[in-house]
ChimeraX commands (.cxc) that place a marker at each C-alpha (Angstrom):
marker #1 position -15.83,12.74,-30.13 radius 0.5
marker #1 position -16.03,9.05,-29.99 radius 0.5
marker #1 position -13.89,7.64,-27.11 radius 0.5
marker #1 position -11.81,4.01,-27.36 radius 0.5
marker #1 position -12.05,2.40,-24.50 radius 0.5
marker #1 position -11.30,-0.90,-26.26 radius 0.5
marker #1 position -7.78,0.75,-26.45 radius 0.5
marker #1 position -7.54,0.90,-22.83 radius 0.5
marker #1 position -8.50,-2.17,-21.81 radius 0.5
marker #1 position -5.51,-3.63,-24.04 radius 0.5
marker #1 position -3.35,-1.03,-21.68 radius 0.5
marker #1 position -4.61,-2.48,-18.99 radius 0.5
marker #1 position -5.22,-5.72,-20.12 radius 0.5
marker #1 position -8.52,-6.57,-18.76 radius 0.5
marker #1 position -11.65,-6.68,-21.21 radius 0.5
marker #1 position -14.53,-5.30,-19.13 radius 0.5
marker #1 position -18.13,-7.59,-19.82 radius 0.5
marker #1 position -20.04,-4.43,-17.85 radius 0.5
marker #1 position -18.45,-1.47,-20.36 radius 0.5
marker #1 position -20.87,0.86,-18.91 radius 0.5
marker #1 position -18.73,0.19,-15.53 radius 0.5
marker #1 position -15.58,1.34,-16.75 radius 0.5
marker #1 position -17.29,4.07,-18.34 radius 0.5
marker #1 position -18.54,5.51,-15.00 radius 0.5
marker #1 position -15.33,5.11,-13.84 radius 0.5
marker #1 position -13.85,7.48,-16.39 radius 0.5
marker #1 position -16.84,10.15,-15.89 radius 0.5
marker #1 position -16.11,13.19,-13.85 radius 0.5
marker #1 position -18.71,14.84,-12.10 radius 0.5
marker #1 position -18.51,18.04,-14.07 radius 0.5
marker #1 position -20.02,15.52,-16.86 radius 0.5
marker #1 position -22.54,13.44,-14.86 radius 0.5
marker #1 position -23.33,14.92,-11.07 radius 0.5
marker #1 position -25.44,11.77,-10.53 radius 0.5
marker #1 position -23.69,9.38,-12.42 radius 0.5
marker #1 position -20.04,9.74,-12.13 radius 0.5
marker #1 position -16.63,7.83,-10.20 radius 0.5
marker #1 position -16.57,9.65,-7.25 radius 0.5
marker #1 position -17.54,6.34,-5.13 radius 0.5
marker #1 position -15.94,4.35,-7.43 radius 0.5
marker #1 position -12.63,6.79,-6.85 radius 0.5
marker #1 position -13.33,5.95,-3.06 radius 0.5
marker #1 position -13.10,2.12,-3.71 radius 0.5
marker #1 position -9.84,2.16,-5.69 radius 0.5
marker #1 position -8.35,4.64,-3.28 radius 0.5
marker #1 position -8.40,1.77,-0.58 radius 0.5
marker #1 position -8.02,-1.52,-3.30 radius 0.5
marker #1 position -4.72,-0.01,-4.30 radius 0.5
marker #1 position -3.66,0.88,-0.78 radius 0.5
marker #1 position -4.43,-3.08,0.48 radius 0.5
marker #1 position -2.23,-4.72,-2.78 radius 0.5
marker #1 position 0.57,-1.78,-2.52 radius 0.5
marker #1 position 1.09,-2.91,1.51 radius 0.5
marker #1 position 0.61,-6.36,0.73 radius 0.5
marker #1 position 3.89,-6.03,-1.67 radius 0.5
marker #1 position 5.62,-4.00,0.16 radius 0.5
marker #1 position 5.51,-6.75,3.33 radius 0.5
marker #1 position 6.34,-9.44,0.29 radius 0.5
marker #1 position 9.30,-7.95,-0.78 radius 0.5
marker #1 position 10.89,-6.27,2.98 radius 0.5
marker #1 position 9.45,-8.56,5.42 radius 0.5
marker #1 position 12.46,-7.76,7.84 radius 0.5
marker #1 position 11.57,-3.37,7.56 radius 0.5
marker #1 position 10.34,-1.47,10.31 radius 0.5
marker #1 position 6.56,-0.24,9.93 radius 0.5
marker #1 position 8.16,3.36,10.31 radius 0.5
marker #1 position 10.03,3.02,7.19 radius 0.5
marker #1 position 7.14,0.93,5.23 radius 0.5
marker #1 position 4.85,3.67,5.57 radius 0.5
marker #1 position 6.66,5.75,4.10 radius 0.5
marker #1 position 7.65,4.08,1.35 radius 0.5
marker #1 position 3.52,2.91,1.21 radius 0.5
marker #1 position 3.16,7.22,0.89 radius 0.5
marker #1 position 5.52,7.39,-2.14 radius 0.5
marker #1 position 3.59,4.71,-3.89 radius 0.5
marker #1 position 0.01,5.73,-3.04 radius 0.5
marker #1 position -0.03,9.55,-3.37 radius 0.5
marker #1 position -1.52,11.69,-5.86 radius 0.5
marker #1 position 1.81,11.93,-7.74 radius 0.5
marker #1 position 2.12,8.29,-8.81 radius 0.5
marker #1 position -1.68,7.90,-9.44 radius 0.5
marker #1 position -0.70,11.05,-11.89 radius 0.5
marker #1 position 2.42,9.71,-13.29 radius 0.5
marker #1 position 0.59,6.15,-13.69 radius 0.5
marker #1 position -2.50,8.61,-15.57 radius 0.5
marker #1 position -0.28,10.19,-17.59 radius 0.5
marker #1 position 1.13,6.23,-18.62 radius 0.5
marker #1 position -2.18,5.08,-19.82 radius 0.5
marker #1 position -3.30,8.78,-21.20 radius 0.5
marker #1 position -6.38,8.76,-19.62 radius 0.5
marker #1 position -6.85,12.11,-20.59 radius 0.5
marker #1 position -8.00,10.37,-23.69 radius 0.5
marker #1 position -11.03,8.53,-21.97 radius 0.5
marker #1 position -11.91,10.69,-19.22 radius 0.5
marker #1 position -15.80,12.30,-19.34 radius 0.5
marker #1 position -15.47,16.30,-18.50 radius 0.5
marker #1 position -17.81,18.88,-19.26 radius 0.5
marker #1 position -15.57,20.29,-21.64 radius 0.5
marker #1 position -14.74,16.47,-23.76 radius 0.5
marker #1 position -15.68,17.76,-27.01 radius 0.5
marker #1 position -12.95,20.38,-26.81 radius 0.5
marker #1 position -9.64,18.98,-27.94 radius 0.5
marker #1 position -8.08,22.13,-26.12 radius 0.5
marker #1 position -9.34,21.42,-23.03 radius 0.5
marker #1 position -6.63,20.14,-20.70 radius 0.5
marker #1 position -7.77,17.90,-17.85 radius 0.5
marker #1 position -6.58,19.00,-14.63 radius 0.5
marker #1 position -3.82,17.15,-12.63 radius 0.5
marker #1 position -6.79,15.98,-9.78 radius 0.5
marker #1 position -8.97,14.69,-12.03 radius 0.5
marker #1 position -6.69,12.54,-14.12 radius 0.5
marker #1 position -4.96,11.18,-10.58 radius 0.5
marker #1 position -8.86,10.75,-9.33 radius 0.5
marker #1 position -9.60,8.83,-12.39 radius 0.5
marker #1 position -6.96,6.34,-12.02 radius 0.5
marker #1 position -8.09,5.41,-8.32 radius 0.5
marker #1 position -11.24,5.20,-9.71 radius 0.5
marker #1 position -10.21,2.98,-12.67 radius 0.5
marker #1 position -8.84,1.08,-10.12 radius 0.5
marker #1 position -11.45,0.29,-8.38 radius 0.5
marker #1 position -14.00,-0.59,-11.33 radius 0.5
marker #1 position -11.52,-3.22,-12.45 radius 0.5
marker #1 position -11.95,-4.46,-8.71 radius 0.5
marker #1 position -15.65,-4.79,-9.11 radius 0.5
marker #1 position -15.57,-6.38,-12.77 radius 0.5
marker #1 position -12.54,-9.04,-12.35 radius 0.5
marker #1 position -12.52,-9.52,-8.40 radius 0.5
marker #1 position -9.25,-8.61,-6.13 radius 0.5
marker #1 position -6.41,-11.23,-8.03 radius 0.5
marker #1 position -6.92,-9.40,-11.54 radius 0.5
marker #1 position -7.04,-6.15,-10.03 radius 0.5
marker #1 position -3.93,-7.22,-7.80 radius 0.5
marker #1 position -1.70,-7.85,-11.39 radius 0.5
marker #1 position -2.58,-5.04,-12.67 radius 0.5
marker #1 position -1.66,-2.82,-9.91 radius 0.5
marker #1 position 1.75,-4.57,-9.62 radius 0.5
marker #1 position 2.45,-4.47,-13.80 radius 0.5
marker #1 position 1.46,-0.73,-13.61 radius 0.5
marker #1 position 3.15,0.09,-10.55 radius 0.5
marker #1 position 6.15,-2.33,-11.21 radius 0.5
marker #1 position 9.11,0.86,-12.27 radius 0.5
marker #1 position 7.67,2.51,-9.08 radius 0.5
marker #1 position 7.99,-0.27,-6.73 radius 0.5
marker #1 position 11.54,-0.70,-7.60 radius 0.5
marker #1 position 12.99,3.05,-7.58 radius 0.5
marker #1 position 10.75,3.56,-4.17 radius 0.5
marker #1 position 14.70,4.87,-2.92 radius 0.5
marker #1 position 15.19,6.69,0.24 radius 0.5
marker #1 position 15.73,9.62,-2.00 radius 0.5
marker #1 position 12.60,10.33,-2.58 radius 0.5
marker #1 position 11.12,8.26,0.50 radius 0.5
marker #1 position 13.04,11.06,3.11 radius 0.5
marker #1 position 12.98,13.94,1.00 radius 0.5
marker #1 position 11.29,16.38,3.32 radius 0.5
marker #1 position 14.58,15.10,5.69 radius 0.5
marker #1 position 17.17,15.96,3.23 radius 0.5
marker #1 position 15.81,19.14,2.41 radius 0.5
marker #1 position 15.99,20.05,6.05 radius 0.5
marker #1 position 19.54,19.07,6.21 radius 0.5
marker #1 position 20.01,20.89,3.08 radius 0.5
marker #1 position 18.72,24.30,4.31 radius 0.5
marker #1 position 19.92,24.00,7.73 radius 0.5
marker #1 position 23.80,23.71,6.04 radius 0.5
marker #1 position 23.22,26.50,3.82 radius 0.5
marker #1 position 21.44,29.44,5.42 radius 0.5
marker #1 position 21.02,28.06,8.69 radius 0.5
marker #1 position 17.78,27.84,8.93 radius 0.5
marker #1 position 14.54,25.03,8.66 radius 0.5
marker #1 position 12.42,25.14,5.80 radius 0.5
marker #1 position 9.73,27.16,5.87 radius 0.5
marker #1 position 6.00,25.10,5.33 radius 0.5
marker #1 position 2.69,26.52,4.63 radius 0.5
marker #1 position -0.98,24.59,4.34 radius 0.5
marker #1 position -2.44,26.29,1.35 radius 0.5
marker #1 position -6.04,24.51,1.72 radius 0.5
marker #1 position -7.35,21.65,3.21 radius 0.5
marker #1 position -10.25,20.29,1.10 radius 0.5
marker #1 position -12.60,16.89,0.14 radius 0.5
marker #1 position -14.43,14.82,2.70 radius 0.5
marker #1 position -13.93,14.22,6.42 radius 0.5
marker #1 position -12.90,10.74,5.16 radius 0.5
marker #1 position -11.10,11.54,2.54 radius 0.5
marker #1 position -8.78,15.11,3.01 radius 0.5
marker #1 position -6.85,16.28,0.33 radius 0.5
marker #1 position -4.20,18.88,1.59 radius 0.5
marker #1 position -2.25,21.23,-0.16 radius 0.5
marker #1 position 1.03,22.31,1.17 radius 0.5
marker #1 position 3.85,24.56,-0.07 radius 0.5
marker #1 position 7.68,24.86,1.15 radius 0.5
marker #1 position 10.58,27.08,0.36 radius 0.5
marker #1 position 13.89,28.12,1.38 radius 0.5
marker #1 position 15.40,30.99,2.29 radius 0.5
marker #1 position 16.01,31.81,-1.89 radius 0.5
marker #1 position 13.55,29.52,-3.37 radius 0.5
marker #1 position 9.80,30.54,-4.02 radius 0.5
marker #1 position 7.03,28.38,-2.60 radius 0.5
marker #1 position 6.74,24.79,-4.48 radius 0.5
marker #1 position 3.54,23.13,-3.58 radius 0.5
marker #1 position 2.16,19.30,-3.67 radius 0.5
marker #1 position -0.60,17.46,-2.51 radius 0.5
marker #1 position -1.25,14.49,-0.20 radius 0.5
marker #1 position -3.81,12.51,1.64 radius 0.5
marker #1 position -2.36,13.81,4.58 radius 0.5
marker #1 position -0.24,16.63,5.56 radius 0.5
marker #1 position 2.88,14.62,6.28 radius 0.5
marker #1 position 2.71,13.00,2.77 radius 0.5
marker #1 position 1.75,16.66,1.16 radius 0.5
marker #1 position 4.74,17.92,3.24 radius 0.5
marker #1 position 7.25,14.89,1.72 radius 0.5
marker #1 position 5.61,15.47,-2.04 radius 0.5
marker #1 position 6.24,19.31,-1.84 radius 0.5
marker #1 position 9.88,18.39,-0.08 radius 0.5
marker #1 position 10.57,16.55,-3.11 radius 0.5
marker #1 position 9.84,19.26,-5.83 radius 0.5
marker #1 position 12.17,21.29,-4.15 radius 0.5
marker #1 position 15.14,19.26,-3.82 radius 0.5
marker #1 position 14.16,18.48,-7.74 radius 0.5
marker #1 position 14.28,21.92,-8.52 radius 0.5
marker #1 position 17.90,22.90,-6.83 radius 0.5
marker #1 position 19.13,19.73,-8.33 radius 0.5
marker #1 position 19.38,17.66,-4.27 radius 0.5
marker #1 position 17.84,14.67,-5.91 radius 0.5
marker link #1:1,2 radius 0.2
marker link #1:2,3 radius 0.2
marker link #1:3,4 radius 0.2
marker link #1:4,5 radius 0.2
marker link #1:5,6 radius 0.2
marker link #1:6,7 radius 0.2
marker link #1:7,8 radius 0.2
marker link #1:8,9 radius 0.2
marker link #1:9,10 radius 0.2
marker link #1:10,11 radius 0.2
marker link #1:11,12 radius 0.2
marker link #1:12,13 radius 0.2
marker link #1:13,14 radius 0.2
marker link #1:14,15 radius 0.2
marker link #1:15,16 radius 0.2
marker link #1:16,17 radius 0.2
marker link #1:17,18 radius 0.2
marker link #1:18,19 radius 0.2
marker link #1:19,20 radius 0.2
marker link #1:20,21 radius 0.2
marker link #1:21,22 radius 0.2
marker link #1:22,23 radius 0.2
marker link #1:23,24 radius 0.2
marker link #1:24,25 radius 0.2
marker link #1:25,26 radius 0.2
marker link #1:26,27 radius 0.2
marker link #1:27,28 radius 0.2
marker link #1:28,29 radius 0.2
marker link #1:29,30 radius 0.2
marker link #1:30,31 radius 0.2
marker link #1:31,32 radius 0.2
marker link #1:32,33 radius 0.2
marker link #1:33,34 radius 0.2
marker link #1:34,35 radius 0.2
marker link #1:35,36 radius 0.2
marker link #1:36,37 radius 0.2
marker link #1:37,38 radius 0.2
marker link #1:38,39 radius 0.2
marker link #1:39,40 radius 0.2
marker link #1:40,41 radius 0.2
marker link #1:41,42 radius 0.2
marker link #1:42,43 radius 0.2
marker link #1:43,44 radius 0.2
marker link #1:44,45 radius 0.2
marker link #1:45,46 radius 0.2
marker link #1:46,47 radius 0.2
marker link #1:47,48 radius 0.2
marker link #1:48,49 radius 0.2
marker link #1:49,50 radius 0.2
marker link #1:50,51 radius 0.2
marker link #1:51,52 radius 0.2
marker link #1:52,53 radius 0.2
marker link #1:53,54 radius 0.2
marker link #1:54,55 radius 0.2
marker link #1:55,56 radius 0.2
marker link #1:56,57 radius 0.2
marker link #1:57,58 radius 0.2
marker link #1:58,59 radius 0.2
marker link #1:59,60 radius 0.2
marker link #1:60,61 radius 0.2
marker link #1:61,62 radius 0.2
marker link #1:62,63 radius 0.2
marker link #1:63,64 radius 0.2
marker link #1:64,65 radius 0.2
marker link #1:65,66 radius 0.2
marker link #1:66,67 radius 0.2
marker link #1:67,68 radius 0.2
marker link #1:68,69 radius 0.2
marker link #1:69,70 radius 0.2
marker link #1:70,71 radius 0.2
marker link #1:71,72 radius 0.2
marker link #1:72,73 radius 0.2
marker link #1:73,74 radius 0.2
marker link #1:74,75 radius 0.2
marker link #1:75,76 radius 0.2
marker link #1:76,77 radius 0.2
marker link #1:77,78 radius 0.2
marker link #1:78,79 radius 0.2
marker link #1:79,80 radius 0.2
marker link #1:80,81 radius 0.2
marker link #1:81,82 radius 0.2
marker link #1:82,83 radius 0.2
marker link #1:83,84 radius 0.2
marker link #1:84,85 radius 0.2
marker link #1:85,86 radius 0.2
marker link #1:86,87 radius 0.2
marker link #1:87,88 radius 0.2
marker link #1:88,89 radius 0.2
marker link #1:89,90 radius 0.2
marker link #1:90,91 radius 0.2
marker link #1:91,92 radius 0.2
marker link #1:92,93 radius 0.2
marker link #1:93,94 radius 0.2
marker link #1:94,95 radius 0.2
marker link #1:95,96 radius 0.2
marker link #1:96,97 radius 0.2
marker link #1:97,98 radius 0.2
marker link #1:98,99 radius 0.2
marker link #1:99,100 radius 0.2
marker link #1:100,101 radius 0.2
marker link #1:101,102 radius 0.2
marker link #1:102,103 radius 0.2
marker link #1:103,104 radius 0.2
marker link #1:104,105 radius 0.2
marker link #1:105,106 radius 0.2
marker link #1:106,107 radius 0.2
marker link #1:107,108 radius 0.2
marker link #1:108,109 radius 0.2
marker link #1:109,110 radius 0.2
marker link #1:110,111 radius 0.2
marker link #1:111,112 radius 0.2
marker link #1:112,113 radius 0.2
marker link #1:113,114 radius 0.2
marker link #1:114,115 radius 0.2
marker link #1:115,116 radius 0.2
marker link #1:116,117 radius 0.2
marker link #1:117,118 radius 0.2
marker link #1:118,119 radius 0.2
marker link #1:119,120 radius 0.2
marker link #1:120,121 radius 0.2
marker link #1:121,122 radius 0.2
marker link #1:122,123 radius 0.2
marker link #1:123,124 radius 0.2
marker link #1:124,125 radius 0.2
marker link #1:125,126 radius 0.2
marker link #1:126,127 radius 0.2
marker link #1:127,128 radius 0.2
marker link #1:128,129 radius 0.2
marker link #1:129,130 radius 0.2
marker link #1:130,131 radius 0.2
marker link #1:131,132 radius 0.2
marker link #1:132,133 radius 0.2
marker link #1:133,134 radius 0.2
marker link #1:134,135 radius 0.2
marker link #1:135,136 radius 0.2
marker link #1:136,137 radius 0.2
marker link #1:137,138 radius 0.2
marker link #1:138,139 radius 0.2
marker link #1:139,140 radius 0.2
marker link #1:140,141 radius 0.2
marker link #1:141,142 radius 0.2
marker link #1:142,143 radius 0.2
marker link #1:143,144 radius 0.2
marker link #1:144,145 radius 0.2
marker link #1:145,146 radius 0.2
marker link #1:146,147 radius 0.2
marker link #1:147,148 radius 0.2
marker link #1:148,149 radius 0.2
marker link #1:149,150 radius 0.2
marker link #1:150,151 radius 0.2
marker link #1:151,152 radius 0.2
marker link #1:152,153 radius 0.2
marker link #1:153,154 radius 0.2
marker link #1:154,155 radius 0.2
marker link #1:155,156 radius 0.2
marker link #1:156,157 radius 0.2
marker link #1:157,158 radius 0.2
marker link #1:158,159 radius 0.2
marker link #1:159,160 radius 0.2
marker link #1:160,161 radius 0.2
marker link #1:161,162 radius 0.2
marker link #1:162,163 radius 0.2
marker link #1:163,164 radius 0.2
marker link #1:164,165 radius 0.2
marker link #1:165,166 radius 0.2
marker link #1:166,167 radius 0.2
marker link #1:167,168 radius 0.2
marker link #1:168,169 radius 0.2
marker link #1:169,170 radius 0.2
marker link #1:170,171 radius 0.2
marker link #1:171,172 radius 0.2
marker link #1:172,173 radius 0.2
marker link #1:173,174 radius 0.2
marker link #1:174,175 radius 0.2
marker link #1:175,176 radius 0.2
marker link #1:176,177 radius 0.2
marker link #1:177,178 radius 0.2
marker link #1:178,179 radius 0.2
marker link #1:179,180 radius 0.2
marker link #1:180,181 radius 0.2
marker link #1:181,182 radius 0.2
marker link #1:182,183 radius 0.2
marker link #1:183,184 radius 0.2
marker link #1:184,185 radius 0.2
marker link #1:185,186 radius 0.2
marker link #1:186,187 radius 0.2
marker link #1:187,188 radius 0.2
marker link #1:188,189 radius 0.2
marker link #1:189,190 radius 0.2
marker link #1:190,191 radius 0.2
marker link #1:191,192 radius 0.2
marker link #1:192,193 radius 0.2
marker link #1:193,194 radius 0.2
marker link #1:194,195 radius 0.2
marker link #1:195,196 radius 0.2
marker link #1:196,197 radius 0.2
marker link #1:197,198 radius 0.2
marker link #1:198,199 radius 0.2
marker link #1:199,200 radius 0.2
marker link #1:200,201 radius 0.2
marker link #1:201,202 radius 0.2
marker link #1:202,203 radius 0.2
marker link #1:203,204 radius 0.2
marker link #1:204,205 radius 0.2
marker link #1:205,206 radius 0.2
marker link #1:206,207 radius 0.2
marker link #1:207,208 radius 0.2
marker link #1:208,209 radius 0.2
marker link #1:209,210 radius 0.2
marker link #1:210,211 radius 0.2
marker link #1:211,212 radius 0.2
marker link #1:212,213 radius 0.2
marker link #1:213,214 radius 0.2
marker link #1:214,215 radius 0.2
marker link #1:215,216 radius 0.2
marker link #1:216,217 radius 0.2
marker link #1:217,218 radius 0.2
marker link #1:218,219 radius 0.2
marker link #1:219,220 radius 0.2
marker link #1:220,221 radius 0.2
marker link #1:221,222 radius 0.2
view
């Protein structure tokens, strides 16, 4: 199956001199142990971190940190790099094991992964500035609805639960997996009547928030 990445560079708008660079960047390691984005994952991971908290001091230079780093969380978690995935259907260009099979689904990780890693191989082709408009074109709906709805949602849920059965939410760390640099946590919450819903995050206060937030979704809070 022949892949177009010329496609996706008119997504992103940034035509890539080093192809085989964006091409690592799309490989997973189930394709390529030796050659794949894992470090290139790593870069992005922090490139898109530095521009996100660069904007976010831009646009409320008057905020407290407390409530920028939360609002940072929203932006840089493993949701948005999904939802921002999902945007550019990267499933389309992304090297697995199982490519050739049009069946084959590509898990939620590796398409969030992928989009760090992207990230960072438009970094090391077109320097920080391209890299920075890109970030901020892809990112732009998700800067602006980065509400305190969604920003304190493992707040209101407790509020929530505490009103109707008198009681706190109930949180559970499912796994705690990836690097000593890089964690990845898994964490699931529910209510008194609710069955476990379970996110992921970099850390377990942002996996806590995520998995917050598909509950309220799911009883209709937010």
């Amino acid at each position: 199956m022949k892949i177009n990445y010329r496609e996706l560079e008119k997504k992103i708008q940034v035509n890539f001199k080093n192809k085989n660079l964006l091409i690592r960047s799309l490989t997973h390691k189930s394709f390529n142990r030796e050659k794949n984005n894992e470090k290139i994952e790593f870069l992005g991971d922090r490139v898109l971190g530095l521009i996100i908290a660069k904007k976010l001091l831009e646009i409320y230079p008057n905020e407290k940190e407390g409530v920028l780093d939360k609002k940072f969380a929203s932006l840089v978690n493993k949701k948005t790099c999904l939802d921002i995935a999902k945007k550019l259907e990267l499933q389309k260009y992304i090297l697995t094991l199982n490519s050739g099979n049009k069946k084959n689904t590509i898990e939620d990780k590796v398409l969030s992964d992928s989009c760090e890693a992207l990230i960072g191989s438009i970094y090391l082709e077109k320097g920080l500035n391209t890299t920075e408009k890109v970030i901020l074109n892809l990112w732009s709906s998700q800067i602006q609805n980065s509400v305190v709805t969604q920003i304190d949602a493992k707040t209101k849920l407790q509020e929530f639960s505490l009103k109707k059965f008198k009681r706190l939410p109930i949180y559970k760390l499912i796994s705690n997996t990836g690097p000593r640099h890089k964690p990845l946590f898994k964490i699931g919450v529910k209510l008194l009547d609710t069955k476990y819903f379970i996110s992921e995050g970099k850390s377990k206060k942002d996996a806590e928030q995520n998995a917050a937030f598909l509950c309220l979704q799911s009883i209709k809070k937010i």
